[in-house]
N, C-alpha and C positions, 0 to 999 in steps of 0.2 A: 558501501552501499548508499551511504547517504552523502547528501549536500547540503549545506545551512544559505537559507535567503539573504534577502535584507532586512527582513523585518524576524529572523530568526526562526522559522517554519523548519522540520527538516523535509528535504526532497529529494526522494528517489532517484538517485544518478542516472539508472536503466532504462529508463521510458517506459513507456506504456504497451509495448509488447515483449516483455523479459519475464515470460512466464516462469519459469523454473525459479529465476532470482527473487522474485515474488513472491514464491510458494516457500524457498528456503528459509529466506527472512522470515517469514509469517512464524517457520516451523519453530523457530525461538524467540518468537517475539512473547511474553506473559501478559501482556494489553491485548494481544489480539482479540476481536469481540468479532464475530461475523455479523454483517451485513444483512438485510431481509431479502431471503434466498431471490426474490424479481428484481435485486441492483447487482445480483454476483454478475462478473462477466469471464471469471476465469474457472475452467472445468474443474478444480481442483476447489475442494471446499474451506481449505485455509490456507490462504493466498492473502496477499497486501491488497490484490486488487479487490478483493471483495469483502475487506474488512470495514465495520462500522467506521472507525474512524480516518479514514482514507479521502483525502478531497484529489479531484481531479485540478489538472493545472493544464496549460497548452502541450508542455513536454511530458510528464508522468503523473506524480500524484505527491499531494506533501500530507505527511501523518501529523495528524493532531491528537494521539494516541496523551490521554495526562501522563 
């Protein structure tokens, strides 16, 4: 599910519209921390995509989850 940068970030292999792989990841991730409900953008309320620590990137998003 992941990728490592160059500078060591991890990043979402899926891009930014794999909702389901998203929402799975999220379902066992123990950091997940949601977001302030006006940045969610995935219907699902624990999702990667709408997780506090989630930065956006051109291709998906890289978790900076400690």
């Amino acid at each position: 599910m992941w990728i490592e940068d160059e500078i060591g970030r991890k990043l979402f292999r899926h891009g930014n519209e794999a909702w389901g792989a998203a929402a799975k990841v999220a379902e066992g991730c123990l950091r997940f921390t949601p977001d302030e409900e006006d940045e969610w953008v995935a219907d699902e309320s624990r999702s990667c995509y709408n997780c506090r620590f989630r930065r956006w990137t051109a291709q998906a998003f890289a978790c900076l989850a400690p």
